[in-house]
TIFITOR-964604 format. One record per residue (C-alpha): residue in three letters; x, z, y. Coordinates in steps of 0.001 Angstrom, whole numbers, padded with zeros to 6 digits, always signed. Each point is the difference from the previous one (the first is absolute). Layout:
REM TIFITOR-964604
ALAXZY/...
END
This chain:
REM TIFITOR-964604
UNK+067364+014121+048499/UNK+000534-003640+000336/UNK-001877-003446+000150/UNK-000239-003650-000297/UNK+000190-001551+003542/UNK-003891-002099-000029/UNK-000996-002591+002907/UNK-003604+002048-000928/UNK-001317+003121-001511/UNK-003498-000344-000864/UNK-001973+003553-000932/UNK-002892-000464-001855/UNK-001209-003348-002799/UNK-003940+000051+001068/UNK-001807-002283+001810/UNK+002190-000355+003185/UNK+003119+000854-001292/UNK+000324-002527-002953/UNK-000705-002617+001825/UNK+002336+000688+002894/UNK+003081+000779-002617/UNK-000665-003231-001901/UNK-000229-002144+003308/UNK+003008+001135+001919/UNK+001997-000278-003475/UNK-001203-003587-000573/UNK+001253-000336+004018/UNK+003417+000705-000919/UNK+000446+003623+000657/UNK+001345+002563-002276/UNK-002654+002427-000806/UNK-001359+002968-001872/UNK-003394+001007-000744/UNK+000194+003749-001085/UNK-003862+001088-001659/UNK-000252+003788-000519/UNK-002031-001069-003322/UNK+000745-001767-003450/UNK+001460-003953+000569/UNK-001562-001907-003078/UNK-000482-003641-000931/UNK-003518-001325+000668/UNK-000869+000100-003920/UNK+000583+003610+000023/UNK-002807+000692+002419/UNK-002952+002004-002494/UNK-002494-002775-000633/UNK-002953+002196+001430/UNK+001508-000051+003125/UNK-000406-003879-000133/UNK-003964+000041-000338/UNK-002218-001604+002519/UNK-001290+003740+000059/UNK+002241+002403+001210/UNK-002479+002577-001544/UNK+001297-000355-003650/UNK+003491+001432+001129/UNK-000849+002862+002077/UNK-002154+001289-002948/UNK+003088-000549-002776/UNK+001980+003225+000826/UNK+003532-001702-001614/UNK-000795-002802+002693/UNK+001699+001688+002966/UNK+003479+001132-001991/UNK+002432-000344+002982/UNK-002610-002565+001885/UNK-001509+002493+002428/UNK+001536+002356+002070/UNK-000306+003382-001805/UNK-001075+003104+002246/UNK-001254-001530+003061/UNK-003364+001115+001548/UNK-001746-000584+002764/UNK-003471+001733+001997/UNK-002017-002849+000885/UNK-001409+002193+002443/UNK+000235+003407+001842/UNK-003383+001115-002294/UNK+002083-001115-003644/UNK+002540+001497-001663/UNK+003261-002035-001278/UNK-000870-002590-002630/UNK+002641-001798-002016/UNK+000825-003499+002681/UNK+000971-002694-002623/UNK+002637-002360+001957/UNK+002505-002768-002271/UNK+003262+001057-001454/UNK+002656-002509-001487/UNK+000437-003208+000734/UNK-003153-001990+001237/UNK-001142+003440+001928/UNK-003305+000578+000333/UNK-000671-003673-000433/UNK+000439+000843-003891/UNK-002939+002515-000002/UNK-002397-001108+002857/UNK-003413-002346-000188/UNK+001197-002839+000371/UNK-001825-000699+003092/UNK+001612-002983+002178/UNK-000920+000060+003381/UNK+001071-000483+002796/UNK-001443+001867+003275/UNK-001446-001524+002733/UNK+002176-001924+002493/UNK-001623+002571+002823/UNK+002511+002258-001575/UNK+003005-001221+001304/UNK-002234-001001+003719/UNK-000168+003899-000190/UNK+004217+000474-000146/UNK+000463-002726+002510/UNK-002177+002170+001882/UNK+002007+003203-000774/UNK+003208-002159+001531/UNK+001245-000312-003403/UNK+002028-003816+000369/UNK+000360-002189-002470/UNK-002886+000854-002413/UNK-002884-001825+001213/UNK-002564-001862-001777/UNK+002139-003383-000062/UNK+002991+001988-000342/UNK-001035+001129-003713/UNK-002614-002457-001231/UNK+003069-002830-001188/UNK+001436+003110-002079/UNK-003519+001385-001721/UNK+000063-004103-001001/UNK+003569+000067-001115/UNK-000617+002959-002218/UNK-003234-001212-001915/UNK-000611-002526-002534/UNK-004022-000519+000886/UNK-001361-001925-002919/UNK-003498-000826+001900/UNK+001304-000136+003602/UNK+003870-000630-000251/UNK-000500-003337+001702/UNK-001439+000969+002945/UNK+002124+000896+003217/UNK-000376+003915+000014/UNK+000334+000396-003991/UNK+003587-001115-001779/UNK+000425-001417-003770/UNK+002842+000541-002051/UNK+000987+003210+001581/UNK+001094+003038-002579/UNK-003191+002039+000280/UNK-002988-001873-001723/UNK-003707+000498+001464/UNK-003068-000655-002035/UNK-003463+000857+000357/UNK-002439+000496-003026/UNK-002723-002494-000499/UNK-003425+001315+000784/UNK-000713-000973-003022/UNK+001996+002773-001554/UNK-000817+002953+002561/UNK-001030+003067-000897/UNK-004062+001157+000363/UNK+001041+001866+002952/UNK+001683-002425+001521/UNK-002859-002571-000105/UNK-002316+002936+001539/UNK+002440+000849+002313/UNK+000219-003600+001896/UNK-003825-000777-000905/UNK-001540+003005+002120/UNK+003140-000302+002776/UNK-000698-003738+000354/UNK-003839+000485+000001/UNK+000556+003143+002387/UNK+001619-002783+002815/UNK+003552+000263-001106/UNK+001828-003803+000337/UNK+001632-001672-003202/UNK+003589-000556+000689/UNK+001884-001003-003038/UNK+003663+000561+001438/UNK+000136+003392+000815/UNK+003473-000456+001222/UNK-001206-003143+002170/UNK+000871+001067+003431/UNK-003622+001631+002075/UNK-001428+000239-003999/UNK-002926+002663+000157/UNK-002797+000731-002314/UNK-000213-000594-003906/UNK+002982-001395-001718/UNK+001443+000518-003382/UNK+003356+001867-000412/UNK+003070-002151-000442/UNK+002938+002037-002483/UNK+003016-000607-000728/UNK-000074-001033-003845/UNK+000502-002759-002362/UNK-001572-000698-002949/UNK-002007+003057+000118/UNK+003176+001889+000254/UNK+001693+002175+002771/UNK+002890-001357+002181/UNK+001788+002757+001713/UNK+003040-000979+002336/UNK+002489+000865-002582/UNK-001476-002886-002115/UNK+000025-001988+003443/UNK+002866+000668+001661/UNK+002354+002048-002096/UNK+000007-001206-003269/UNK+000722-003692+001020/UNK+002543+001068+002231/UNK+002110+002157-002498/UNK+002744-002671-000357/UNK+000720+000291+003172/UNK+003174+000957+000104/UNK+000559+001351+003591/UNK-004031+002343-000773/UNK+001223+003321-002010/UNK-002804+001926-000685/UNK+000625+003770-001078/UNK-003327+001894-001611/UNK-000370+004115-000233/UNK+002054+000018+003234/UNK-001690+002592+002267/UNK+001029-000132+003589/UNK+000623+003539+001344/UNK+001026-001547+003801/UNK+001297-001987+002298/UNK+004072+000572+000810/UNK-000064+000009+003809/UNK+003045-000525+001820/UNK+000056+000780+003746/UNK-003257-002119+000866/UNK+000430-002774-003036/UNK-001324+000207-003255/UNK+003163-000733-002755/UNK-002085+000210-003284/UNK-001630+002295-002070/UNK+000051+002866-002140/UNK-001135-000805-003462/UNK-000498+002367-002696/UNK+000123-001707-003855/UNK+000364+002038-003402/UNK+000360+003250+002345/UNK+003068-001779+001597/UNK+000001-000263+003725/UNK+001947-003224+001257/UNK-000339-001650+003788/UNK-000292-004115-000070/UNK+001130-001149+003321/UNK-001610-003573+001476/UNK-000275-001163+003290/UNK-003062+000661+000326/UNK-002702+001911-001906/UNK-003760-000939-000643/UNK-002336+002977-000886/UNK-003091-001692-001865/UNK-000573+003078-002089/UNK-003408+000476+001623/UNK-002515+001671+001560/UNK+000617+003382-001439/UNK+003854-000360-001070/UNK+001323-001778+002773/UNK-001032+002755+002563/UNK+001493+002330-002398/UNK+003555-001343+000109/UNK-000443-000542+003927/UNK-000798+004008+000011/UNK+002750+000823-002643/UNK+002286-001963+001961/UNK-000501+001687+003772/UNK-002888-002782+001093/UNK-002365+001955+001043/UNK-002237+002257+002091/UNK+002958+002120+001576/UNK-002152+003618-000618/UNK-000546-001334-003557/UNK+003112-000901-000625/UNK+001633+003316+001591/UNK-002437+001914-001997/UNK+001799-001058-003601/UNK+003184+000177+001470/UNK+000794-003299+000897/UNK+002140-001903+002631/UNK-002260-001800+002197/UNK+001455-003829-000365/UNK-002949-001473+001787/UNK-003097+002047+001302/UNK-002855-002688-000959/UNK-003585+000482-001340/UNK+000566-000689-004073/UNK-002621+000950-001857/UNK-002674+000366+002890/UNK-001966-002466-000225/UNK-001551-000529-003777/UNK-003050-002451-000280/UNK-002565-001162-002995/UNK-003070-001287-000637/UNK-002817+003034-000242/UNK-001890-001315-003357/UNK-003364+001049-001156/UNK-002828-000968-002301/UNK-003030-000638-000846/UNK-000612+000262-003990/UNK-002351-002570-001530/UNK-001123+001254-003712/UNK+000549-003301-002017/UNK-002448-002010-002613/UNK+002052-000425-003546/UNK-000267-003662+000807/UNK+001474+000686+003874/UNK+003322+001915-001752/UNK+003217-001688-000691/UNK+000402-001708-003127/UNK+003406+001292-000749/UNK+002685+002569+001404/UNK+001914-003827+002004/UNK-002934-000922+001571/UNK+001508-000118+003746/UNK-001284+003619+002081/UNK-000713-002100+003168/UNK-000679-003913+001109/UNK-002033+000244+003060/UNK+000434+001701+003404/UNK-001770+000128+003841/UNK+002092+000008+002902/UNK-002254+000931+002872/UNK+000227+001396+003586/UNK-001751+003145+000835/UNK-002541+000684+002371/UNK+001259+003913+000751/UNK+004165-001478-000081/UNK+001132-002809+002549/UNK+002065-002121-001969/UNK+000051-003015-002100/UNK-000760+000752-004167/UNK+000882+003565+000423/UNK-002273+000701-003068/UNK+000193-001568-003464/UNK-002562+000309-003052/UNK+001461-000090-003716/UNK-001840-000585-003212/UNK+001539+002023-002872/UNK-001475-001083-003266/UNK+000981+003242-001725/UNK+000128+003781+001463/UNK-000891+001945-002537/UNK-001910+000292-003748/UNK-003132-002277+001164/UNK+000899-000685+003552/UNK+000909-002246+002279/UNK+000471+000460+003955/UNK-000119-001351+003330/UNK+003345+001246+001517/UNK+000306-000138+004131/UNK+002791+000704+001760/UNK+001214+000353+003806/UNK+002411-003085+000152/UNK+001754+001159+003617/UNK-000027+003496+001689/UNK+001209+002505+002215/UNK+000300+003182-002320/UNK+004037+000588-000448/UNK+001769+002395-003321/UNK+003547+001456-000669/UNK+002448-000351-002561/UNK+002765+002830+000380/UNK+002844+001608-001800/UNK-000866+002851-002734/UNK+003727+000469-000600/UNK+003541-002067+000416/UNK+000233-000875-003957/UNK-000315-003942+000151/UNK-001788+000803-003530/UNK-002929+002110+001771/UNK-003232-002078+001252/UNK-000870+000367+003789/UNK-003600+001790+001026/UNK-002277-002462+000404/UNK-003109+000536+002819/UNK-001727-003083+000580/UNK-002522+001620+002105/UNK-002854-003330-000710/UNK-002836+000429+002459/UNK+001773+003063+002119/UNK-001164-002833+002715/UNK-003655+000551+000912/UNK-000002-004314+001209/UNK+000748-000129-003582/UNK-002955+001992-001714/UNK-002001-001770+002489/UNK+000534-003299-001397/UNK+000168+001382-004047/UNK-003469+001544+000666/UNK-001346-003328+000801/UNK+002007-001411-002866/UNK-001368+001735-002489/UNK-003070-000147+001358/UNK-000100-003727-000759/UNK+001151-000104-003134/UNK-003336+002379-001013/UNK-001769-003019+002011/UNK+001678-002259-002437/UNK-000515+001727-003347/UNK-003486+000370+000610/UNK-000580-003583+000789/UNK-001846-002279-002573/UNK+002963-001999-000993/UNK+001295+003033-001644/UNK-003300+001203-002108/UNK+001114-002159-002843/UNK+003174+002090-000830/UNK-001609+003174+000621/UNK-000601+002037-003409/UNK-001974+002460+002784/UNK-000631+001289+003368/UNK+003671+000480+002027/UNK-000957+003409+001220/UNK+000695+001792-002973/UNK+003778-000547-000193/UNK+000097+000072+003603/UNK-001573+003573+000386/UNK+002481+001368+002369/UNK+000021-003321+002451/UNK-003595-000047+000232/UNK-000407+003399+000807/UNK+002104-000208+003244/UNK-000124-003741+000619/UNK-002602+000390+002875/UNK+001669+002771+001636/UNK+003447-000881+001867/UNK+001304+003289+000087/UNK-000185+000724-003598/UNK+000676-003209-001274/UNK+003316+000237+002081/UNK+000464+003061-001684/UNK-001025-001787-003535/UNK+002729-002986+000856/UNK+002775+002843+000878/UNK-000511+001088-003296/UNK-000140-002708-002300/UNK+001794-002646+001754/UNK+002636-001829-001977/UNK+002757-002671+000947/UNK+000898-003268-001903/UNK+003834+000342-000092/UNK+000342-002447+004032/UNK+002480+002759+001594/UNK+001994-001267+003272/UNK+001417+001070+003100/UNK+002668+003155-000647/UNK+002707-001619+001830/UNK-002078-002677+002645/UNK+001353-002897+001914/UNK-000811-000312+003185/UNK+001969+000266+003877/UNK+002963+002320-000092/UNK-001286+001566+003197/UNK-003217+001041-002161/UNK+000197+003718-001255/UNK-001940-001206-003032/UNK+003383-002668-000865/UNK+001756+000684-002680/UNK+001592-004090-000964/UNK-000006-002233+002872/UNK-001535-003693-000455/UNK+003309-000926-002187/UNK-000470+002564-002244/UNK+002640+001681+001423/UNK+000402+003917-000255/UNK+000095+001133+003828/UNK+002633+001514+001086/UNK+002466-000559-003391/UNK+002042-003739-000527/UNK-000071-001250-003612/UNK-003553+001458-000947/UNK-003342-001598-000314/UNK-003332+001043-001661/UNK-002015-003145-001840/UNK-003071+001153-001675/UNK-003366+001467+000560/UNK+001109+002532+001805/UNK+000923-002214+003003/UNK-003629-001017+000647/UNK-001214+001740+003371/UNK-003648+000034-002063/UNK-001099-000372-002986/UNK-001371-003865-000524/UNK-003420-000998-000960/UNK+001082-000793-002899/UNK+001915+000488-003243/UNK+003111+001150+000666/UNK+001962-002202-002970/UNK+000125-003082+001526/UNK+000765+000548+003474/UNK+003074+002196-001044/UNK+001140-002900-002204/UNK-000521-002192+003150/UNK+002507+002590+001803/UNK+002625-000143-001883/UNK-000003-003920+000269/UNK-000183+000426+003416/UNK+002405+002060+000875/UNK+002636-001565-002441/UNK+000099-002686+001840/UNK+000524+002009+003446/UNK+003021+002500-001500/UNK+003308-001896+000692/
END
């Protein structure tokens, strides 16, 4: 088995890893991005996955063809079952197959990792590279946004929201909640519309923003269906990695190799690799190359509903109309932090219905991801364990809670085709009782896709550490994790744009 010599492997073409690969090549290092998935020009992307509503491809069953991981599941909870857990495949990652959402968390975020003794990562730290990345066509002049950066951010008119939308920001803004119209302005709370990252009405995924206009490149070889068994460890140094293309199994060597495969895959080539839990690793027969905490410490956002049964005017014109336009930031009175919930119209949730979504934007509750076998082709097992935290139901009860308070306010009556308590039967038969309504949420809770934190950052000292505040895999030379995965919790926030923000970040720190 034998390899090209690389300044940098990079694992994984998503959200982090595309744009780290394309700036270190266009820094003058030799480098290759290896994506388990198909590599295709942008024009070969499906069209539906380009609508302003991500809807219309997740209901055409030849949309995913090689796009979304096939055979991973997840249980949101201890109380569910595994569910199918949609993540990106191919170049663009999930990126290619998200909602488009484009925002950024709250600055508090990285006051939180400061806090943790993570160095290097604080609020000023990042803020210059969330501007670099972005391309703000209502803010880009101001000195926290950035213009002329790869990934675009535009925010629908009002003009053109959706029913539920309008309702949405009416009743929150009549309820007390502030106007802020820059969600990602630093300290923004309260009503804002949701920035995405499109043009034209059209999707841009990082492999139409980074990738495709760096193909020329000549020193940025990018290799598609190349599925990364391991890591080759040497002694204590990482030397390349095992790569497994048209059933042939070939090591690239590099000087130093970047997992970005994310939250679910790059904990799976630690594990496969010896980086690991030392029991777990024993346990499939494996030589313990680093006993570290992969896969231990899984966060989302806990999602719920409330359903609002829709007027025939209140319903989307067509199947494009945008899903979403408006969200609330807010801070909870049962939490103790800063916009740890957030409120989300959704213009369409059914045949006749639209919804109030809520989720809990930061919490305690911590899942798995583990080995089901050593085959590089088999998915992991997937427990992500939302709301196993009872600080966490705590705070969802109230959430939900409010978002009743807010569908049943006036400013809402005019989309109603009836009374909300129909199509809400189970809710409102536990909603005043906090032991059953716990139970209801343990049931029924769902996630929106914002995993994080398999393989965190933080002191090397910490028994939680798996990457130190360099990225750097403790305890091994020549291996670094740059993704979600790396985030000690999950930020309030969309994950998209902070993991672009990442890998601009760290390119710039890997010499």
């Amino acid at each position: 088995m034998t390899g090209h010599g690389w300044d940098l492997i990079v694992v994984g073409a998503g959200s982090t890893g595309a744009a780290l690969a394309v700036r270190a090549a266009r820094q003058g290092k030799q480098v290759l991005l290896l994506e388990a998935g198909p590599d295709y020009r942008a024009e070969q992307l499906p069209e539906v996955w380009r609508s302003p509503n991500p809807i219309v491809a997740r209901n055409d069953p030849e949309a995913a063809n090689g796009l979304v991981w096939e055979g991973l599941q997840s249980s949101k909870t201890e109380s569910q079952q595994q569910m199918p857990y949609k993540r990106g495949r191919g170049v663009g990652g999930s990126s290619a197959i998200n909602g488009q959402i484009a925002i950024r968390p709250p600055m508090e975020d990285f006051d939180d990792w400061a806090r943790l003794g993570i160095s290097g990562w604080s609020a000023d730290d990042v803020l210059p590279y969330f501007a670099k990345l972005e391309d703000d066509q209502e803010f880009g002049d101001t000195n926290y946004h950035g213009r002329g950066g790869p990934t675009p951010i535009f925010r629908t008119a009002q003009s053109q929201w959706g029913a539920v939308d309008s309702a949405l920001a009416k009743s929150a803004i009549a309820a007390g909640f502030p106007w802020a119209q820059d969600v990602n302005a630093p300290g923004a709370t309260g009503v804002s519309p949701f920035p995405i990252n499109s043009r034209s009405g059209r999707r841009v995924s990082v492999n139409d923003s980074y990738i495709e206009p760096a193909r020329s490149l000549p020193n940025l070889t990018i290799r598609g269906n190349a599925l990364v068994d391991k890591v080759s460890v040497v002694g204590n140094r990482v030397a390349g990695v095992r790569v497994i293309s048209n059933d042939l199994a070939t090591v690239e060597y590099a000087d130093e190799v970047v997992l970005s495969a994310g939250v679910i895959h790059s904990p799976a080539i630690l594990l496969r690799s010896g980086v690991g839990p030392a029991s777990v690793l024993r346990a499939l027969g494996l030589k313990v190359n680093a006993d570290l905490p992969v896969g231990q410490g899984l966060q989302d956002h806990p999602m719920t509903l409330v359903s609002l049964p829709l007027t025939k005017a209140a319903e989307p014109k067509t199947l494009h109309d945008r899903h979403t336009n408006v969200c609330v930031r807010t801070s909870s009175k049962s939490g103790s932090s800063f916009n740890d919930l957030m409120f989300v119209s959704d213009n369409q949730n059914g045949e006749g219905l639209g919804a109030f979504r809520v989720w809990l934007n930061q919490n305690y509750s911590r899942g798995t991801v583990t080995l089901t076998s050593l085959d590089p082709a088999a998915q992991p097992l997937v427990h992500q364990r939302l709301l196993s935290d009872s600080r966490d139901l705590l705070v969802m009860r109230e959430g939900i809670r409010t978002a009743v308070d807010l569908a049943l306010r006036p400013e809402v009556a005019d989309i109603l085709a009836g009374p909300i308590e129909p199509v809400n039967k189970a809710l409102f038969s536990v909603l005043d009782k906090d032991s059953a309504l716990d139970e209801y949420l343990l049931t029924s809770v769902a996630d929106p896709g914002h995993s994080t934190s398999t393989c965190r950052m933080g002191r090397s000292e910490h028994p939680d550490t798996v990457v130190d505040s360099s990225c750097r895999v403790l305890g091994l030379d020549g291996l670094r994790v740059i993704d979600a995965s790396i985030f000690p919790s999950v930020p309030r926030a969309n994950t998209h744009l902070i993991s672009i923000m990442a890998g601009e970040f760290m390119a710039d720190r890997i010499e």
